[in-house]
C-alpha positions in Angstrom: -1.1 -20.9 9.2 1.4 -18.2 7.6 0.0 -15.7 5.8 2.3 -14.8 2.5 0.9 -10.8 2.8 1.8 -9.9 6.4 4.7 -8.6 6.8 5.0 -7.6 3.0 6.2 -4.7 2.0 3.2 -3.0 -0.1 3.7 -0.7 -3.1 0.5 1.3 -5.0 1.3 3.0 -8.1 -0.5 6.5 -7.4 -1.3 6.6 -10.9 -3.4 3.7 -10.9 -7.2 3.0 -10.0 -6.3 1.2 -7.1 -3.8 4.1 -6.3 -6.3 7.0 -6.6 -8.7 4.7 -4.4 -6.7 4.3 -1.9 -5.0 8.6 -2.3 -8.8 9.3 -1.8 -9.3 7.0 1.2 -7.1 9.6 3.2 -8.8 12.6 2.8 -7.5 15.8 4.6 -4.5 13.9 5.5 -3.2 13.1 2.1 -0.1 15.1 0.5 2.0 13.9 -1.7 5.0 13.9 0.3 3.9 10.4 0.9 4.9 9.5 -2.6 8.1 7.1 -3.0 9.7 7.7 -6.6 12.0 5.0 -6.4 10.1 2.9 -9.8 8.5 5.4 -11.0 9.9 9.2 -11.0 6.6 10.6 -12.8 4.2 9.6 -10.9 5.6 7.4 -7.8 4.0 5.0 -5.0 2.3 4.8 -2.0 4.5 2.5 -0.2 3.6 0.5 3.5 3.6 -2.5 5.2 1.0 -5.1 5.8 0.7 -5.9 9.6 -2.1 -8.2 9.5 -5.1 -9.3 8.3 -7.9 -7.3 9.2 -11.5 -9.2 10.6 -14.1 -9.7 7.8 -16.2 -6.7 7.2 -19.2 -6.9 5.2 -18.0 -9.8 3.6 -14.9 -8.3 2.2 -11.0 -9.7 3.0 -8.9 -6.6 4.2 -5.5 -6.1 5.1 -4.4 -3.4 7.9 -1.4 -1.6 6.6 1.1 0.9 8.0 2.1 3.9 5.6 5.5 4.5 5.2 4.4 8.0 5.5 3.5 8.7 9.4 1.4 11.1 8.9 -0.6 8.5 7.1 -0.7 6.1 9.6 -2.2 2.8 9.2 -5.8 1.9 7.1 -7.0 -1.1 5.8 -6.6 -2.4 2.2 -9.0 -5.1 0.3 -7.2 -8.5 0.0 -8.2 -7.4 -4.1 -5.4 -4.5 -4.1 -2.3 -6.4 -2.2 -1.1 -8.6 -4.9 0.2 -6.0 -7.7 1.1 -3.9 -4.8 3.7 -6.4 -3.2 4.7 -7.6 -6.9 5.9 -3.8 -7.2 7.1 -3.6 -3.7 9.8 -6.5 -4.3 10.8 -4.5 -7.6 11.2 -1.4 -5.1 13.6 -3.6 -3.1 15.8 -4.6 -6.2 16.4 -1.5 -7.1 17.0 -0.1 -3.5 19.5 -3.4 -3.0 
């Protein structure tokens, strides 16, 4: 069965709850050099790329993504996050098209 998240492209605004969650999540290895300003030139996104689904942990639906930012490399998202993140991510591609 396809999943409609994999393969997505993922975009967090880092102003956001979910965006400071996820800014926080990376500890030492955050900058923000990882920020994409393409929607937003104030405060940008944190932009990826969901590569699967991750196994159930503790009861919770996660998603492993891969940071456009290498540095960043990949972490896992909650399912929770993903759909406001990939509604933003197609706006990112209209504007980049």
């Amino acid at each position: 069965m396809e999943d409609n998240f994999v393969r997505q492209i993922a975009a967090f605004f880092s102003g956001s709850p979910t965006g400071e969650i996820i800014k926080r999540s990376f500890g030492n290895k955050w900058t923000n050099e990882a920020l994409c300003f393409t929607l937003d030139a104030t405060c940008g996104h944190i932009v990826g790329k969901v590569m699967s689904q991750s196994r159930w942990q503790s009861g919770t639906n996660t998603y492993d993504i891969t940071w456009e930012c290498t540095a960043l490399g990949e972490s896992s998202v909650d399912y929770s996050y993903l759909h406001d993140a990939c509604i933003a991510s197609c706006q990112v591609g209209n504007i980049e098209n």
